[in-house]
C-alpha positions in Angstrom: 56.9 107.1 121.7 57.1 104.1 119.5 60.4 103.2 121.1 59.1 103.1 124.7 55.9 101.2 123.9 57.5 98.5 122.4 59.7 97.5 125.4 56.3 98.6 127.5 54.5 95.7 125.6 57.3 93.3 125.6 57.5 93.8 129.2 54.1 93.5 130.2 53.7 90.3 128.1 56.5 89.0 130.5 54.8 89.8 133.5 51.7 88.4 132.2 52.9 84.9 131.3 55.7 84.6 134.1 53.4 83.0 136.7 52.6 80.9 134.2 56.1 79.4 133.5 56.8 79.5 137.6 56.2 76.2 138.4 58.4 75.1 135.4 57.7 72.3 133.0 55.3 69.1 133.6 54.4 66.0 131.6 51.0 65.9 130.6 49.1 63.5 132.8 48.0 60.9 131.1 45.0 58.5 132.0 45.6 55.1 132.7 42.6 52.8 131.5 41.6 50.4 134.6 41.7 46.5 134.4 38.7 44.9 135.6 40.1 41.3 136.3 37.6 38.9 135.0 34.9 37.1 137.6 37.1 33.7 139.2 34.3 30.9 138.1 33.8 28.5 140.7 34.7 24.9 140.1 31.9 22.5 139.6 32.2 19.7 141.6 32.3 16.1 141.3 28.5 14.3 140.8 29.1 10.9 142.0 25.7 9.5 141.5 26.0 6.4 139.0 27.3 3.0 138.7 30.9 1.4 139.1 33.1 -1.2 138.7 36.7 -2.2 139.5 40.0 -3.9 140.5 42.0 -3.6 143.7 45.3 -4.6 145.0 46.4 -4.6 148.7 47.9 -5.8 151.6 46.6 -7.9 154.2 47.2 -8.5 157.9 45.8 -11.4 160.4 45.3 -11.5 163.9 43.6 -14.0 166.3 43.8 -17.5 164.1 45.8 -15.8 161.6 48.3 -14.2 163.9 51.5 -13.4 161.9 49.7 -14.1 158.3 50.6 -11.2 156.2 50.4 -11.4 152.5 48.7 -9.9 149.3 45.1 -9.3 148.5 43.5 -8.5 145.1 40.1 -8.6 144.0 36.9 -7.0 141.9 34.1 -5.0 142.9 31.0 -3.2 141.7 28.6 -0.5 143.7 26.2 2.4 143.0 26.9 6.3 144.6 23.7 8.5 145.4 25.4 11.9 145.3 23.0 14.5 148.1 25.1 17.7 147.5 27.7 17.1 150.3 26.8 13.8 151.4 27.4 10.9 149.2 25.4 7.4 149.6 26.2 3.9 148.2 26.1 0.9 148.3 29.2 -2.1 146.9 30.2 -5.9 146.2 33.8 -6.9 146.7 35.2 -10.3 146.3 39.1 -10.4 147.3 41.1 -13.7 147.2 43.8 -13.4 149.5 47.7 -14.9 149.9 47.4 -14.9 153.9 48.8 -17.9 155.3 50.7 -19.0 158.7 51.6 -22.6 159.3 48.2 -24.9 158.4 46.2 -21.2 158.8 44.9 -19.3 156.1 42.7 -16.6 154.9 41.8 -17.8 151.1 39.0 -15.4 150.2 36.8 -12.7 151.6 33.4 -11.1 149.9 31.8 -8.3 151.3 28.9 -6.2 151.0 29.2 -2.8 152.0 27.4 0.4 152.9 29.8 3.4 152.2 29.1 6.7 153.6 30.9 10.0 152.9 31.4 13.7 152.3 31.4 14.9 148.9 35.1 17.2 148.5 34.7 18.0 145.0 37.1 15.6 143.5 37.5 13.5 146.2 34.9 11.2 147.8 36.2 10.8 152.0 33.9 7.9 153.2 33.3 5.3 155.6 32.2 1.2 155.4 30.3 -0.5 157.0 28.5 -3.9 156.5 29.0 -7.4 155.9 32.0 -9.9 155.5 32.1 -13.6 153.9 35.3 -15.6 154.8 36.4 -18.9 153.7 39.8 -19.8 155.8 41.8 -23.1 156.7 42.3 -23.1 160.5 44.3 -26.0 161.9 44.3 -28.3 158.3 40.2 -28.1 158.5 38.7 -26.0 155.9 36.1 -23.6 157.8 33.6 -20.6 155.8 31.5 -18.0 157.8 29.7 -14.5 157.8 30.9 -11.7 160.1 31.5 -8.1 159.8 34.0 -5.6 158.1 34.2 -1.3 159.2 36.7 1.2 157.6 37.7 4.2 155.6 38.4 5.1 152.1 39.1 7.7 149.8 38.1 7.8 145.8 39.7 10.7 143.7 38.0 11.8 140.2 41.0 11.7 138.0 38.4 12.0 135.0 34.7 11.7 134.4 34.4 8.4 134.3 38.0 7.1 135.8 38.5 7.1 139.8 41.8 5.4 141.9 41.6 5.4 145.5 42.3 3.9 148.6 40.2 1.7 151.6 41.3 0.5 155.0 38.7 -2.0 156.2 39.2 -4.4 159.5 37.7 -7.7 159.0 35.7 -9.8 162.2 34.6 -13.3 162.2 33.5 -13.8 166.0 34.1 -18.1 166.8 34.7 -18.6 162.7 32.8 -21.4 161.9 32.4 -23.2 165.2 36.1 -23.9 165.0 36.9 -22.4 168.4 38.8 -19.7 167.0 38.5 -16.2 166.5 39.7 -14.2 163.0 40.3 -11.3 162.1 42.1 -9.5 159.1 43.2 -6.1 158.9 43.5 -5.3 154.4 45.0 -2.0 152.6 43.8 -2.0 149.1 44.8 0.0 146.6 41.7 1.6 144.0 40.8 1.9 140.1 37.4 2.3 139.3 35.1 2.9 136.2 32.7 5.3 136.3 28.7 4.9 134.3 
């Protein structure tokens, strides 16, 4: 009797762990933690409110009275931003002597007082000018000064808190400059740095 049981039990063990062994051998699964990437941060934007001051370098172009005068330009300048949110408000003083000269005509300085306009990109100011322009010229050997008015764009990038460099394109108008029957105008390109307080 002993003899059958055992190969009874043996075999019934068999047939009692076979389906477990059917679908053959697995890895153990394993969990993978999961990786919450961390919250982006916005970046804070620019606050151009405050005082600056600066230099500029450029080109300059005459028409009318100064047609074919084409030289360099270079000058200082000083203005205050009101930052809004998006919009950004100010006011600046430039004075820019000027190398424009054809024949006995020449552009020798130009100051202008400006009302810039713009929209607030984060690091870079976009803006526009308007306002006022102060020209002293030689037209025909005769020495001539007059007010008129000056419209463009610029562009001022942050390259630090209290460090900008930028650009402006401004047209300049004098309507009959100075009673000397002749019109001016000069289109400059002036190259930015500015100091931020």
């Amino acid at each position: 009797m002993k003899r059958i049981a055992t190969p009874a039990l043996a075999l019934a063990a068999f047939a009692l762990t076979a389906p477990a062994f059917a679908g053959g051998y697995s890895e153990p699964v394993v969990e993978q933690p999961v990786i919450t990437p961390a919250p982006v941060m916005p970046v804070a934007g620019t606050d151009w409110t405050g005082g600056y001051v600066g230099a500029t370098i450029g080109y300059g172009w005459g028409q009318d009275a100064l047609d074919d005068a084409d030289d360099m330009t270079y000058g200082v300048y000083g203005g205050y931003d009101y930052d809004f949110g998006n919009f950004v408000l100010g006011g600046e003083l430039e004075y820019n002597a000027t190398e424009m000269e054809e024949g006995n005509n020449s552009l020798d300085n130009l100051t202008r007082l400006k009302l810039r306009a713009g929209y607030d990109m984060g690091p870079a100011l976009v803006y526009g000018v308007v306002g006022a322009a102060y020209g002293e010229a030689d037209i025909n050997g005769a020495s001539y000064n007059d007010t008129g008015y000056v419209y463009g764009l610029g562009v001022d990038y942050a390259v630090s808190d209290n460090m900008t460099v930028g650009a402006e394109l401004l047209q300049n108008e004098f309507d009959e400059f100075d009673n000397s029957g002749e019109d001016l105008s000069a289109t400059t390109l002036g190259a930015r740095v500015s100091f931020r307080f």
